[in-house]
N, C-alpha and C positions, 0 to 999 in steps of 0.2 A: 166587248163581245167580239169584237174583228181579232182582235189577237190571239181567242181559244178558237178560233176558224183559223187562222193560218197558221198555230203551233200546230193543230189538227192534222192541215193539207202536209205539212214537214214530217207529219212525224211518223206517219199514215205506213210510206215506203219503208221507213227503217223496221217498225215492226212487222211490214209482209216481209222482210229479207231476216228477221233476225231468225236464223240458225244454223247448226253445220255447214260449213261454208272450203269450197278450194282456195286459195288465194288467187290462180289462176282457171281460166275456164276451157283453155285449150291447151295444145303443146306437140310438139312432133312424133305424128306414129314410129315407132321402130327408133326410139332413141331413149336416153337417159333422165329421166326427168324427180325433180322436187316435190312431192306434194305436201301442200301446206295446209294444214286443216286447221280451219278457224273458228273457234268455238265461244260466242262471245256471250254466253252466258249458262247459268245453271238453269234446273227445271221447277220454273213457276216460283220462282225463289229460294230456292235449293243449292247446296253448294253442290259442283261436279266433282267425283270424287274417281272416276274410271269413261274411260272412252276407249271404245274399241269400231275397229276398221277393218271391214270388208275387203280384203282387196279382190277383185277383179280377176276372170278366167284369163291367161296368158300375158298377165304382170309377172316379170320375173326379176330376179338379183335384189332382193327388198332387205333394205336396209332401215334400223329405225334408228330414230332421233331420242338419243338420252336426255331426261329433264330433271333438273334438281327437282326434288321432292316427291318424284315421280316413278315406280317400277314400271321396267316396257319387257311385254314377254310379245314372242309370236307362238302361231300353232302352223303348220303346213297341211298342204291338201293333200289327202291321199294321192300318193306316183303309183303308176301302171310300173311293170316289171321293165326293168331297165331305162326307166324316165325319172330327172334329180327332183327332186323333191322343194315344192315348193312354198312361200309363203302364203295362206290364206287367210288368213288375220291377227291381226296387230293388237294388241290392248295397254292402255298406259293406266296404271292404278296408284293414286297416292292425293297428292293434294293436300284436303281438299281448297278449290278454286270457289271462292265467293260470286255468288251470282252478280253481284255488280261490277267482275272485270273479266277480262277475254283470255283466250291463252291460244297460242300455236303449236301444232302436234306435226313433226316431220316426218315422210316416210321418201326414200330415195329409191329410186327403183328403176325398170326397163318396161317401157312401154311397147306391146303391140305391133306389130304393122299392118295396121287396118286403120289405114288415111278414111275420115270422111265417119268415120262409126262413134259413138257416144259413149264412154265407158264411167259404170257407177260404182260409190266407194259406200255403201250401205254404212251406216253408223248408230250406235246404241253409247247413248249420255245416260250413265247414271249416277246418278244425283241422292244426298243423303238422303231425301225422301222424296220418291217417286225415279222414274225412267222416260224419256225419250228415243223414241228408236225415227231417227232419219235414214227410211227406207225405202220410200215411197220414190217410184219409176216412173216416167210418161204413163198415158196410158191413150190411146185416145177416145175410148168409151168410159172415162171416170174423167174430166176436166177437172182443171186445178188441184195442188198438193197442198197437204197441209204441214208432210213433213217430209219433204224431197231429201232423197240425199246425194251427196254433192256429187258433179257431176263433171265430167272431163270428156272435152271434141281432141278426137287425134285427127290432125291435117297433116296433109303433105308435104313433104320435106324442100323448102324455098330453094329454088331453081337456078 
């Protein structure tokens, strides 16, 4: 009995944390940064077969990450008259990823300068049967998320 109580109490966290995920959780406003999106399973037992990525108002220079077995397309956001034109999301399609193993999705890009503000990377898993959309923002009249999506602090640049 003690041991399905403490595989329990173990195993409790990994299921609140399992899904779309940054590799990191901060990084320098106004610099060059990695994002590594960690996707460590399909939906509900589903293979992932397409992930696509939100990126964020004033991310710019976005470069994506080629993956065997994988097409990456992006789309840009509509530019105002005489503004370049920029990445507004990313999608990898191919696979498909067996829901029993992880995979990492790169996007390279420029971040911000806005030390101190919270920037979100919205994400839709879809899976050969069914979808996940990790989209879900703070809010703080609706506590707790059930499908956050991943989430990056720009700080200030070490002194």
């Amino acid at each position: 009995m003690r041991f399905w109580l403490v595989s329990a109490v173990f195993l409790a966290p990994a299921i609140a944390y399992a899904h779309v995920t940054l590799e990191t959780g901060q990084a320098v406003a106004d610099s060059y940064y990695k994002a590594v999106m960690r996707v460590p399973h399909g939906c509900q037992g589903s293979p992932t077969r397409r992930i696509q990525v939100r990126i964020p108002e004033g991310v710019s220079s976005v470069k994506m990450q080629a993956k065997p077995g994988w097409r990456v397309s992006a789309v840009n956001r509509k530019a105002g008259e005489g503004e370049v034109p920029q990445v507004g999301e990313v999608t990898w399609t191919g696979g498909p990823l067996p829901d029993n193993q992880f995979e990492e999705f790169a996007i390279f890009m420029k971040l911000p300068d806005r030390p101190g503000e919270t920037i979100y990377f919205p994400v839709v898993q879809d899976c050969i049967k069914g979808t996940t959309r990790w989209n879900e923002m703070p809010d703080p009249n609706k506590p707790g998320l059930k499908e956050p999506a991943p989430a990056l602090r720009l700080i200030k640049k070490p002194q």
